[in-house]
C-alpha positions as CSV (number, residue, x, y, z in Angstrom):
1,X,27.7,-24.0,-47.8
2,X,28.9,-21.3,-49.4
3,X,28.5,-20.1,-53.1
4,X,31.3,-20.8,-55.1
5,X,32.6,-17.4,-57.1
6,X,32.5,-19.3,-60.8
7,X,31.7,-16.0,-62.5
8,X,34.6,-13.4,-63.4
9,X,33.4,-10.5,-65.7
10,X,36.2,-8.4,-67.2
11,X,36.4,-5.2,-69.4
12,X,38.8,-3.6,-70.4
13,X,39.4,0.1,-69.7
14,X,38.5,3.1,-71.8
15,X,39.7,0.2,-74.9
16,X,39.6,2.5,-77.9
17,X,41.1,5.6,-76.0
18,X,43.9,3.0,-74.3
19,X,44.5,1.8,-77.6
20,X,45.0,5.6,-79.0
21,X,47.5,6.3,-75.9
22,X,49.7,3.1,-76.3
23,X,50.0,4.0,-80.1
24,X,50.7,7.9,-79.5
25,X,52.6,7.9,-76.1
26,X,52.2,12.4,-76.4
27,X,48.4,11.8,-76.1
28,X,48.8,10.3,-72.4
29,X,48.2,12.9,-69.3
30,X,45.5,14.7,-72.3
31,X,41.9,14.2,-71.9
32,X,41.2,11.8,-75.3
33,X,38.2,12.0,-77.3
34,X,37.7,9.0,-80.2
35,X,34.7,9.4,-82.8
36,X,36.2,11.7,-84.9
37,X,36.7,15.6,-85.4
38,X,33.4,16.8,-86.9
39,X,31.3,18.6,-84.7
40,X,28.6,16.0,-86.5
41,X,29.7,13.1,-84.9
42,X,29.5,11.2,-81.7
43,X,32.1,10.6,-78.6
44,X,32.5,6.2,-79.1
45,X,34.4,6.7,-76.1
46,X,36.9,8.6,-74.3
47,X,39.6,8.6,-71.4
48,X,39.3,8.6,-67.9
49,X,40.9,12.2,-67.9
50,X,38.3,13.5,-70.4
51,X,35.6,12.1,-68.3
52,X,36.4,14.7,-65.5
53,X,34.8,17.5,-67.6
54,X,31.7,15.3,-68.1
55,X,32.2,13.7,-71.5
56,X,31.1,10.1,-71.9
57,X,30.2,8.1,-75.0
58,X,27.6,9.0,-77.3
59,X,27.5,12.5,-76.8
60,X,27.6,14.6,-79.9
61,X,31.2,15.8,-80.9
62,X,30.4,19.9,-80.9
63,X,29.0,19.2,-77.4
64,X,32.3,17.5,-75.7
65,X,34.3,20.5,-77.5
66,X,32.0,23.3,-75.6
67,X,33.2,21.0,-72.0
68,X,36.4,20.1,-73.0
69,X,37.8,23.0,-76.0
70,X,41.7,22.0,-74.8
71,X,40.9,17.6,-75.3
72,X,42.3,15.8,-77.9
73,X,39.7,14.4,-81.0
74,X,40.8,11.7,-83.0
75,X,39.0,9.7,-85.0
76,X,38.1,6.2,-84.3
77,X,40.1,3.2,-85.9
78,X,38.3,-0.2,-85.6
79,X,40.1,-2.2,-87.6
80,X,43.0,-1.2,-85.1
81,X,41.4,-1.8,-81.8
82,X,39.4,-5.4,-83.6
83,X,43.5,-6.5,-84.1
84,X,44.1,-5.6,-80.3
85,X,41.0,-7.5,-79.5
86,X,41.6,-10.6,-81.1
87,X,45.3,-10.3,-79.2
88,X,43.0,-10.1,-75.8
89,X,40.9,-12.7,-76.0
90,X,44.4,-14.9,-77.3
91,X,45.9,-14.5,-74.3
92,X,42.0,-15.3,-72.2
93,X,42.2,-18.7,-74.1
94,X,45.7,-19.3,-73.1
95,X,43.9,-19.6,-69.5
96,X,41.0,-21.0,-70.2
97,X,38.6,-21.6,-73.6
98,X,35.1,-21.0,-70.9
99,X,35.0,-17.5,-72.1
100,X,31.5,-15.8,-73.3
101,X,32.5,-12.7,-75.5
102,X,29.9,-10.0,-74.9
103,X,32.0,-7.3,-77.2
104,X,34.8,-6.7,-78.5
105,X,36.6,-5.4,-75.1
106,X,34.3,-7.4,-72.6
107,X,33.5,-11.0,-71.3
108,X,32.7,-13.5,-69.3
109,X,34.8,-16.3,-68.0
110,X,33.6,-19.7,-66.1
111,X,36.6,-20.3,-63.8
112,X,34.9,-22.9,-61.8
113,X,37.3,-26.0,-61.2
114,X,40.6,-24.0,-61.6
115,X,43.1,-24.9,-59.7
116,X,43.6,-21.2,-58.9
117,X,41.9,-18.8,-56.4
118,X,40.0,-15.6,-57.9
119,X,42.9,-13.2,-57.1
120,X,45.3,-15.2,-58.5
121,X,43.6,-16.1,-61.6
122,X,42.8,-12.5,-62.0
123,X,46.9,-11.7,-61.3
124,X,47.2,-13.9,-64.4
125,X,45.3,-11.9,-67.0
126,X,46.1,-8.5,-65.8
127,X,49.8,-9.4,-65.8
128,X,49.7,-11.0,-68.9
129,X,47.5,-8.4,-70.3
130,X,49.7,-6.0,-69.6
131,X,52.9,-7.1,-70.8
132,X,51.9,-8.2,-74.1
133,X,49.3,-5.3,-74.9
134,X,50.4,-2.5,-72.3
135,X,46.7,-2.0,-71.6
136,X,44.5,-2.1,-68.3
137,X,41.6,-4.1,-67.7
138,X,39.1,-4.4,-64.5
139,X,37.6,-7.8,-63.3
140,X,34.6,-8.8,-61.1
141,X,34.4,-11.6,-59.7
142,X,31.0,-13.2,-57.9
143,X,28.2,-16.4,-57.9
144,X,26.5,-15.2,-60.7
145,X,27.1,-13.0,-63.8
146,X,24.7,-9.9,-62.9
147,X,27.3,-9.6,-59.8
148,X,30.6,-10.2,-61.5
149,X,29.7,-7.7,-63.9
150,X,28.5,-5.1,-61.7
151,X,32.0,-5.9,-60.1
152,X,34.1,-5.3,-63.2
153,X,32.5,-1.5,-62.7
154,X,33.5,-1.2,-58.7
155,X,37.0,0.2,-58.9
156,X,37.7,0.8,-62.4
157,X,40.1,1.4,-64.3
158,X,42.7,-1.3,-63.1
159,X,40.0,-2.3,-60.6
160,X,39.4,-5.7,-58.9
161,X,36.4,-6.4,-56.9
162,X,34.8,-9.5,-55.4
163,X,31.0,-9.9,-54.3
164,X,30.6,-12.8,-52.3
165,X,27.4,-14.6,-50.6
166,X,27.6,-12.9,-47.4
167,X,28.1,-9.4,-48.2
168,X,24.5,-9.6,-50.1
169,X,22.3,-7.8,-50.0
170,X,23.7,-4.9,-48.2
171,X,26.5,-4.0,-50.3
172,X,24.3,-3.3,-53.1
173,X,21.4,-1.2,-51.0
174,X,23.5,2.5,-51.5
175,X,23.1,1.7,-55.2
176,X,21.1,3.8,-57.2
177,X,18.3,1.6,-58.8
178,X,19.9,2.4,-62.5
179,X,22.8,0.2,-61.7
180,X,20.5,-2.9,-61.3
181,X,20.5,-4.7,-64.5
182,X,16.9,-4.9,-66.7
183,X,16.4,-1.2,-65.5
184,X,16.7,1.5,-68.0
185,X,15.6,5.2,-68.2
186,X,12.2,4.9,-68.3
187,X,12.1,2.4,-65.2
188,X,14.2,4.4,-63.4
189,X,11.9,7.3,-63.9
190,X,8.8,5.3,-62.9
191,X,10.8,4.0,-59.4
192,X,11.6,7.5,-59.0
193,X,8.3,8.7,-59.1
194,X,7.1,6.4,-56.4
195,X,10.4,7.9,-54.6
196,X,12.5,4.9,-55.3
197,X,15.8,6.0,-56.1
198,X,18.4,3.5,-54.3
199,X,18.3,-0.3,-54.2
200,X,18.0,-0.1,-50.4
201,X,14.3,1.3,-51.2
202,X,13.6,-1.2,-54.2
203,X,14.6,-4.0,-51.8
204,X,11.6,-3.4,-49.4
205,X,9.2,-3.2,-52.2
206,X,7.1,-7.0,-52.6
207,X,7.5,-9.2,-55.4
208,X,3.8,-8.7,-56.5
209,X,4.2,-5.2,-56.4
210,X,7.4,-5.5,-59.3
211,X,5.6,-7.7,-61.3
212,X,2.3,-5.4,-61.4
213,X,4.8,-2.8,-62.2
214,X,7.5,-4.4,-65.0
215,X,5.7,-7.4,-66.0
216,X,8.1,-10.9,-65.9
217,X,11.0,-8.5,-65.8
218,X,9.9,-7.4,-61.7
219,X,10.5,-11.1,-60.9
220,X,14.0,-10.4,-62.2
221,X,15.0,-7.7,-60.8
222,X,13.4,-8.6,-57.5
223,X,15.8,-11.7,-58.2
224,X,18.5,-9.7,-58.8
225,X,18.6,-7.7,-55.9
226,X,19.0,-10.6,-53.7
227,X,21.5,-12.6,-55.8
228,X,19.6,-14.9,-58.0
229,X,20.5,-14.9,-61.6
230,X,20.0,-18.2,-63.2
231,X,22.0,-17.2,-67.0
232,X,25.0,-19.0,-67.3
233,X,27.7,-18.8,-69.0
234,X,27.9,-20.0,-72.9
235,X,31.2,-21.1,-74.5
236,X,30.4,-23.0,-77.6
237,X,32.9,-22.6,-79.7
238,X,31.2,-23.2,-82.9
239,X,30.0,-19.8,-84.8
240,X,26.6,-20.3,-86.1
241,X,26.8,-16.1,-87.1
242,X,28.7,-12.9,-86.5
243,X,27.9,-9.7,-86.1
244,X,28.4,-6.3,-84.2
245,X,26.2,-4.6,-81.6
246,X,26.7,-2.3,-79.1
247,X,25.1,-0.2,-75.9
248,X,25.4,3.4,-76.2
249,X,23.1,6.0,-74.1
250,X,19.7,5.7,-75.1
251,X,18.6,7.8,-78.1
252,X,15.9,8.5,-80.5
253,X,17.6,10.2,-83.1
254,X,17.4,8.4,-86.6
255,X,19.9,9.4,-88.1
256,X,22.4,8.6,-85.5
257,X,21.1,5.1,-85.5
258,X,21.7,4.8,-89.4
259,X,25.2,6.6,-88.9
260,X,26.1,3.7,-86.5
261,X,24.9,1.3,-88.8
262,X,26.9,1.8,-91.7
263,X,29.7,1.8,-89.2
264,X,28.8,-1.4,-87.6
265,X,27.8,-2.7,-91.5
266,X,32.1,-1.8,-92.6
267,X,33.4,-3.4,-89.1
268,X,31.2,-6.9,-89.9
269,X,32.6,-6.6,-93.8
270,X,36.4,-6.8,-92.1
271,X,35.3,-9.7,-89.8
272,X,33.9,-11.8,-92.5
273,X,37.0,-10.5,-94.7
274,X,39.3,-11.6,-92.0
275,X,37.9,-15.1,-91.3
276,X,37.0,-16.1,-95.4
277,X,33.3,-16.4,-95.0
278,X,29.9,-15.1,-95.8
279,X,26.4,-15.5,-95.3
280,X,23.0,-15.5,-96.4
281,X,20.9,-14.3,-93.6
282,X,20.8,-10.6,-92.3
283,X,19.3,-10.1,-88.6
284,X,19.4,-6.3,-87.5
285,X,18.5,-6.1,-83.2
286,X,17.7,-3.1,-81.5
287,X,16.9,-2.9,-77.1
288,X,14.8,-0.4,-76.5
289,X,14.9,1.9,-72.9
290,X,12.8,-0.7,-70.6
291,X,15.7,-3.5,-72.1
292,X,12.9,-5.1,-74.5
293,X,14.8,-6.7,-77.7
294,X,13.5,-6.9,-81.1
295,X,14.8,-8.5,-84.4
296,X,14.5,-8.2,-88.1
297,X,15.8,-10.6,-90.2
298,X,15.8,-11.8,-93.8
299,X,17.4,-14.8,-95.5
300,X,19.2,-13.9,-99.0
301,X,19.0,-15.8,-102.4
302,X,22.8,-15.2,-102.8
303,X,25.4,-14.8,-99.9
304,X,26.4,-11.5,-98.3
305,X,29.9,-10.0,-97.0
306,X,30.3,-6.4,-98.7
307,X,29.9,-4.3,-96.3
308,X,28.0,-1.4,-98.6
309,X,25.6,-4.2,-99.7
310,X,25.1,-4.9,-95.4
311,X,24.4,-1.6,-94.9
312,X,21.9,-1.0,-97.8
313,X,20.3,-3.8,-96.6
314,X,20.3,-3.7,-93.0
315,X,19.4,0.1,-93.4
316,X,16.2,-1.6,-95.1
317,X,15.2,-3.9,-92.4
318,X,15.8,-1.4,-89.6
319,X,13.4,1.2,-90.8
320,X,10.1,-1.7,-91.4
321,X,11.0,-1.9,-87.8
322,X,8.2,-0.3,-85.4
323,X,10.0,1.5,-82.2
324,X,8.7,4.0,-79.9
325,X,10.7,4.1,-77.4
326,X,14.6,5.2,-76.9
327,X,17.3,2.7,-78.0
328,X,19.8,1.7,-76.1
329,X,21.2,-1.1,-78.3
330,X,21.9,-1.8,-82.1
331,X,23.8,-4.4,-84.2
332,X,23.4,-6.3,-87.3
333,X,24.5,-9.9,-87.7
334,X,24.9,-12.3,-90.3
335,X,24.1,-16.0,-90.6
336,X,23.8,-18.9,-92.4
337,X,27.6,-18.9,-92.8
338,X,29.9,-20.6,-95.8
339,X,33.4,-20.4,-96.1
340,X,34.0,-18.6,-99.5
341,X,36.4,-20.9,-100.6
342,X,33.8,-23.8,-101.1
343,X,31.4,-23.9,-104.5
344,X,27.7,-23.2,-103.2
345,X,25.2,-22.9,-106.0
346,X,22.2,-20.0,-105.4
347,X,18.8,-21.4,-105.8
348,X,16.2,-19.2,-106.6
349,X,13.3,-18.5,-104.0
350,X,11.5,-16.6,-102.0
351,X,13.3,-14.8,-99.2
352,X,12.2,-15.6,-95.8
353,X,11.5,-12.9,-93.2
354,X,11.5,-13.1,-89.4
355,X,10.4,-10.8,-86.5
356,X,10.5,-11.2,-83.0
């Protein structure tokens, strides 16, 4: 019996850049750069027409201006593309409330007992999507959510791609290795070594030999590679925190870590702002090159929302955090949640701190 495809993966394309084209219709057909116009700063992303000259996100400004002198920099407007976001995901729960957010232009969707097929159900979003945003999105569709999302990348932008039972393994064996989730730079450098450089070659490699290699995370990817990924899909709608973290190309620079920070700190101050609320305990996460995570948290006297106050703080637990790898991931979250509007006396005590 077949595998039933109960795992659709969607992102949307180039969202910030999109979102910059829709709103200025004289920056379409113009390679797009958003993160700002000081040769200081970082590419957050950029469009598909900027891409041609070898820009991609995360690479500093002065650098994407010696490829692309002639693109267009603007500077990046979250509160903007958080208000297009929140119109997204609207019309996903107008489908269906199974959705897993993974950011704020990507997620998960359980479409298992729908009374629609794949294609169809993915007709419906992109149509929908599109008339009440005028944006594009690609979908993946698969048995599992490594596949879907390795899917949503196949054909992009506008793409649609399904990876069904029978076409594995074989459709992922020209693959380089780096596509394979749970395998980052350094990984990929120690496969290549052993001259391991597509999945083809990592497929004929023994189980044994990946988990002498990588640990518990072999048996994963030896998993992978063959279809078998056991995460499903979480939908609780209850919202035990929020927070902001992102994937960016791995770095060990400092202060570009503290810069995205103090960004992430003002884009969780609107969230709380927007939704009334506030919290008492700080967590600050980092993923390191080999896809390792590690937290930082500390639980507050008083509650938190100001986003100068996150920032000073989070800024604090990040650097009593040990690292020596590259980074690959960073956010800051807040939890212990009260809406503002109810009376919550502050006891004194001591503060609690966690690490993991």
């Amino acid at each position: 019996m077949a595998t039933s495809l109960d795992f659709l993966h969607l992102d949307m394309d180039a969202f910030f850049a999109a979102v910059e084209e829709r709103d200025n219709p004289y920056l379409k057909g113009h390679p797009v750069i958003v993160g700002g116009r000081s040769n200081r700063g970082i590419v957050t992303t950029c469009n598909y027409e900027a891409r041609k000259y070898g820009i991609h996100s995360a690479m500093p400004i002065f650098m994407a201006k010696e490829r692309c002198p002639h693109g267009i920099y603007v500077p990046g407007r979250m509160s903007r593309y958080q208000e297009v976001s929140r119109q997204v995901f609207q019309i996903l729960r107008g489908i269906t409330d199974r959705i897993e957010p993974l950011s704020i232009d990507e997620a998960y969707m359980d479409i298992s007992g729908m009374d629609k097929s794949p294609e169809e159900i993915t007709e419906l979003i992109k149509s929908r999507v599109m008339k009440e945003t005028e944006l594009t999105l690609s979908i993946g569709v698969s048995f599992n959510k490594f596949l879907a999302k390795l899917a949503s990348d196949w054909n992009k932008p506008d793409g649609f791609m399904k990876i069904t039972e029978d076409m594995m393994p074989q459709i992922l064996f020209p693959l380089q290795v780096s596509k394979v989730y749970g395998i980052g730079s350094k990984s990929r450098k120690r496969l290549n070594d052993i001259g391991i450089y597509t999945v083809e070659q990592l497929y004929q490699l023994p189980e044994d030999f990946l988990v002498d290699m990588f640990g518990r995370g072999g048996r994963e990817i030896y998993d992978r590679i063959r279809g078998v990924d056991r995460r499903t899909i979480t939908t609780t709608r209850e919202r035990k925190s929020m927070g902001v973290e992102r994937t960016f190309r791995e770095t060990r620079d400092k202060k570009l870590l503290i810069e995205r920070l103090k960004e992430y700190s003002i884009e969780l101050e609107k969230d709380l702002e927007s939704r009334n609320i506030h919290g008492r305990t700080l967590t600050v996460k980092i993923k390191d090159e080999d896809f390792q995570s590690h937290t930082r948290s500390r639980t507050f006297n008083h509650y938190i929302s100001d986003g100068d106050e996150i920032f000073k703080l989070a800024s604090m637990l990040f650097g009593e955090m040990e690292w020596d790898k590259s980074l690959r991931l960073l956010g800051v979250s807040i939890s212990n949640l009260m809406d503002k509007s109810m009376e919550q006396l502050s006891f004194l005590g001591a503060e609690k701190i966690q690490e993991s």
